[in-house]
C-alpha positions as CSV (number, residue, x, y, z in Angstrom):
1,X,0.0,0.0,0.0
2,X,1.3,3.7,-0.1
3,X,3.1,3.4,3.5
4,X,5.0,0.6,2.1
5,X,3.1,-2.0,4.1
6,X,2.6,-6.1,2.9
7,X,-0.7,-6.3,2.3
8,X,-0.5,-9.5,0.4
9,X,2.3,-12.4,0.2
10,X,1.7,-16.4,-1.0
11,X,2.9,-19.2,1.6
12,X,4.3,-22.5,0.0
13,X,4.9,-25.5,1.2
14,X,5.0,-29.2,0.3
15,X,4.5,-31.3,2.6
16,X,5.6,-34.8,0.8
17,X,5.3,-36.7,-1.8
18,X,2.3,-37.5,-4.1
19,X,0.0,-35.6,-6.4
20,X,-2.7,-32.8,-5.8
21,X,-5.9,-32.8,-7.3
22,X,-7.7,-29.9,-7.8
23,X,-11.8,-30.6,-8.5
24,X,-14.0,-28.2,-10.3
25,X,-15.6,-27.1,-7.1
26,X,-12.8,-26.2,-5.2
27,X,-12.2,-23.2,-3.9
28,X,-8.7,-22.1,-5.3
29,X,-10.0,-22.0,-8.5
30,X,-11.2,-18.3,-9.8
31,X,-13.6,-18.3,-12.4
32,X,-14.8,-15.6,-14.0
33,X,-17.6,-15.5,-16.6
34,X,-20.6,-17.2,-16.5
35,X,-19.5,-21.1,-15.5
36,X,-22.5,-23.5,-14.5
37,X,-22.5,-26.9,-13.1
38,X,-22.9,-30.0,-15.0
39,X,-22.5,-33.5,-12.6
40,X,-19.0,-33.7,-11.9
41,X,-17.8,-30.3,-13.5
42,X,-18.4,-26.7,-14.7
43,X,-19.7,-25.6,-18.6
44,X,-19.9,-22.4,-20.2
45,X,-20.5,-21.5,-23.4
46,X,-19.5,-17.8,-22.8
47,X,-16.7,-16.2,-24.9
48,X,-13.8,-15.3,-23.1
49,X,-15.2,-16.8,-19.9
50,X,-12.0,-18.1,-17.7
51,X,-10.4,-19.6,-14.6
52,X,-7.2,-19.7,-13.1
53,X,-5.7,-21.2,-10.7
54,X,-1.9,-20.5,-8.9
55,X,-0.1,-24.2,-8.0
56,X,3.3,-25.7,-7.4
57,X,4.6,-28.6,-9.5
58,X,8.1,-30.1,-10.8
59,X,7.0,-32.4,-13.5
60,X,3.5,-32.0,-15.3
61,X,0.0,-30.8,-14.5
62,X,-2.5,-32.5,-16.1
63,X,-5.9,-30.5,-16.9
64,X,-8.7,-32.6,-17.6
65,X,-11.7,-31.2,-20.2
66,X,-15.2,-32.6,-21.8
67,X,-14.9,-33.3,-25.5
68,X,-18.0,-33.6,-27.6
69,X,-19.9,-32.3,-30.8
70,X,-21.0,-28.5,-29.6
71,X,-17.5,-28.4,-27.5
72,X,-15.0,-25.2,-28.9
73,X,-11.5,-24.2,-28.7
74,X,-10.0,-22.5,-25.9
75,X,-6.7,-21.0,-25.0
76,X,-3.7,-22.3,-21.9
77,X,-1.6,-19.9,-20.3
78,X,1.0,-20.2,-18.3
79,X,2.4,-17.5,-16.1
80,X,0.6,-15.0,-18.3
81,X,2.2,-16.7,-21.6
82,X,0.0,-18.6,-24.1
83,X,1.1,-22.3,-23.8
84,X,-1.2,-23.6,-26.5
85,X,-4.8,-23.6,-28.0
86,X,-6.6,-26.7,-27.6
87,X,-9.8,-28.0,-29.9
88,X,-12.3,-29.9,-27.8
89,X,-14.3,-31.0,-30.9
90,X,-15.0,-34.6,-30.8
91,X,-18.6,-36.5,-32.9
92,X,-19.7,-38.2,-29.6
93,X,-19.6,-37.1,-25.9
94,X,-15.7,-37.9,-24.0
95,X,-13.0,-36.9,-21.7
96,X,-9.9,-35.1,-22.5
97,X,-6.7,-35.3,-21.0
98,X,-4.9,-32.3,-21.2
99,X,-1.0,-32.9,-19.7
100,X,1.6,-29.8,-19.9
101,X,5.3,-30.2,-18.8
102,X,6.5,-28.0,-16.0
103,X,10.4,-26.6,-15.7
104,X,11.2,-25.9,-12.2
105,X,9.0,-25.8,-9.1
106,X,7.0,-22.3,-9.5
107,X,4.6,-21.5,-8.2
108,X,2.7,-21.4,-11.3
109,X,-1.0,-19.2,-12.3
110,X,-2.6,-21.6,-15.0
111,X,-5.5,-19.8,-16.7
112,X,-7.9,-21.1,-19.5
113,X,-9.9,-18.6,-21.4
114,X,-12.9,-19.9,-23.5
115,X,-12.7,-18.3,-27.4
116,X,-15.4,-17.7,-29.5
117,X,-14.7,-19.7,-32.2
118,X,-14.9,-23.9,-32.6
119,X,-13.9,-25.8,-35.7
120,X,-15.7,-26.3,-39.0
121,X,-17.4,-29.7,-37.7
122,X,-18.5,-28.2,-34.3
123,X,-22.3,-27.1,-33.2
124,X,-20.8,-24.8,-30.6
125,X,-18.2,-23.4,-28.0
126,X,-18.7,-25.1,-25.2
127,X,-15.9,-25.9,-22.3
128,X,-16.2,-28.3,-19.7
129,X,-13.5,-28.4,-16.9
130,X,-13.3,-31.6,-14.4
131,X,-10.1,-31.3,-12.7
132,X,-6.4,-30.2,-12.6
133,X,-3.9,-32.5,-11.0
134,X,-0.6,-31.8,-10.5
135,X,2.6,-34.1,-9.4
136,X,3.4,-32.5,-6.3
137,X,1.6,-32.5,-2.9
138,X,2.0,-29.3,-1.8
139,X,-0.7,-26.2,-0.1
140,X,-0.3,-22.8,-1.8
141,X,-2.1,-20.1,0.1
142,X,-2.4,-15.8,-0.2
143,X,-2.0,-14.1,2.9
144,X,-4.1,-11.0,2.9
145,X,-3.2,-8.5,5.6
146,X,-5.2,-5.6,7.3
147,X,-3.4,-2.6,9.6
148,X,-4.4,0.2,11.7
149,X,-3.7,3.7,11.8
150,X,-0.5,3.2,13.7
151,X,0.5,0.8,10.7
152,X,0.4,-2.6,13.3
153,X,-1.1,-5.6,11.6
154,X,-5.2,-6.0,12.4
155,X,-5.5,-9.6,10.4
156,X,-4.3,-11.9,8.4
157,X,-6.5,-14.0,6.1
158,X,-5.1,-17.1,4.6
159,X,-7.1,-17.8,1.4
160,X,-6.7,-20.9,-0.5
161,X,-4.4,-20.6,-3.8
162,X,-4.6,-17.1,-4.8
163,X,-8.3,-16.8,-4.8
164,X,-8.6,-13.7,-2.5
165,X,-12.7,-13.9,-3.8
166,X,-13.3,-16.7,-1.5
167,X,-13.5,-17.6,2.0
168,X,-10.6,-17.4,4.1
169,X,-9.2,-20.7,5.1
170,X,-8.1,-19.7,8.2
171,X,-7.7,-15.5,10.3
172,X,-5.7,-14.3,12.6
173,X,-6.6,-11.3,14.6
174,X,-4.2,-9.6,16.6
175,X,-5.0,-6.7,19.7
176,X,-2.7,-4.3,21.1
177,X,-2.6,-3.1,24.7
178,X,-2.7,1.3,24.8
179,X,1.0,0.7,25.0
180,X,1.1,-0.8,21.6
181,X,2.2,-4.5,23.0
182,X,-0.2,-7.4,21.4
């Protein structure tokens, strides 16, 4: 903020080994657009509709999509830099895996982003996302901090991921006596 305070910082840590899966419903995913549910993951048909998500990994995430005849294109970037545009045309009604090779540890921000076109052969521009499971076991939280006049921290809200929209996962409130002492 303008006094130079923190007022937001990501905690990472990986606790073994393993994988972590990430389900359409949970929380550290951000999406934005209209996304509704559809059994066992979200749909939308809006252009340019999007999540994202920030994870850890050393080896490959794997995103898995819906494939079928009114299914479109969308768009994969990581850290902010298109990985690749993916077609999820298919005549009859599937899953897609989806796996993209990692480099180092990160922490990464994945985001998809619906387009508004589909191929020749497809009835629409539908996306369906499942699931994102990467090869690490790890939790990757945002700390969200709150101060008073005197510039001493008020709270701290530990969100899950970067998803600051959500409900913290865990606050800390902190009082100080008139002397200043918590």
């Amino acid at each position: 903020d303008l006094r130079d305070r923190r007022v937001k910082a990501q905690d990472q840590r990986h606790p073994g080994s393993g994988t972590t899966e990430y389900e359409y419903d949970n929380e550290a995913i951000h999406y934005l657009g209209t996304w509704t549910l559809a059994g066992e993951s979200r749909q939308t048909t809006e252009p340019y509709a999007s999540f994202r998500l920030a994870f850890a990994g050393n080896e490959a995430v794997t995103l898995s999509f819906g494939k079928g005849p009114d299914h479109g294109r969308f768009d994969i970037y990581i850290g902010g830099s298109l990985w690749e545009t993916i077609d999820c045309y298919e005549p009859t009604v599937a899953k897609r895996n989806v796996v993209i090779p990692l480099q180092n540890d990160g922490p990464f921000v994945i985001e998809v982003i619906n387009r508004p076109d589909h191929g020749p052969a497809s009835t629409g521009n539908k996306l369906t996302f499942g699931s994102l499971s990467v090869d690490a076991e790890y939790t990757l939280q945002t700390i969200r901090y709150t101060y008073d006049a005197a510039s001493r921290v008020l709270d701290a809200d530990y969100y899950p991921g970067e998803n600051t929209a959500s409900t913290p996962v865990e606050t800390f409130a902190y009082e100080y006596d008139v002397a200043g002492n918590l």
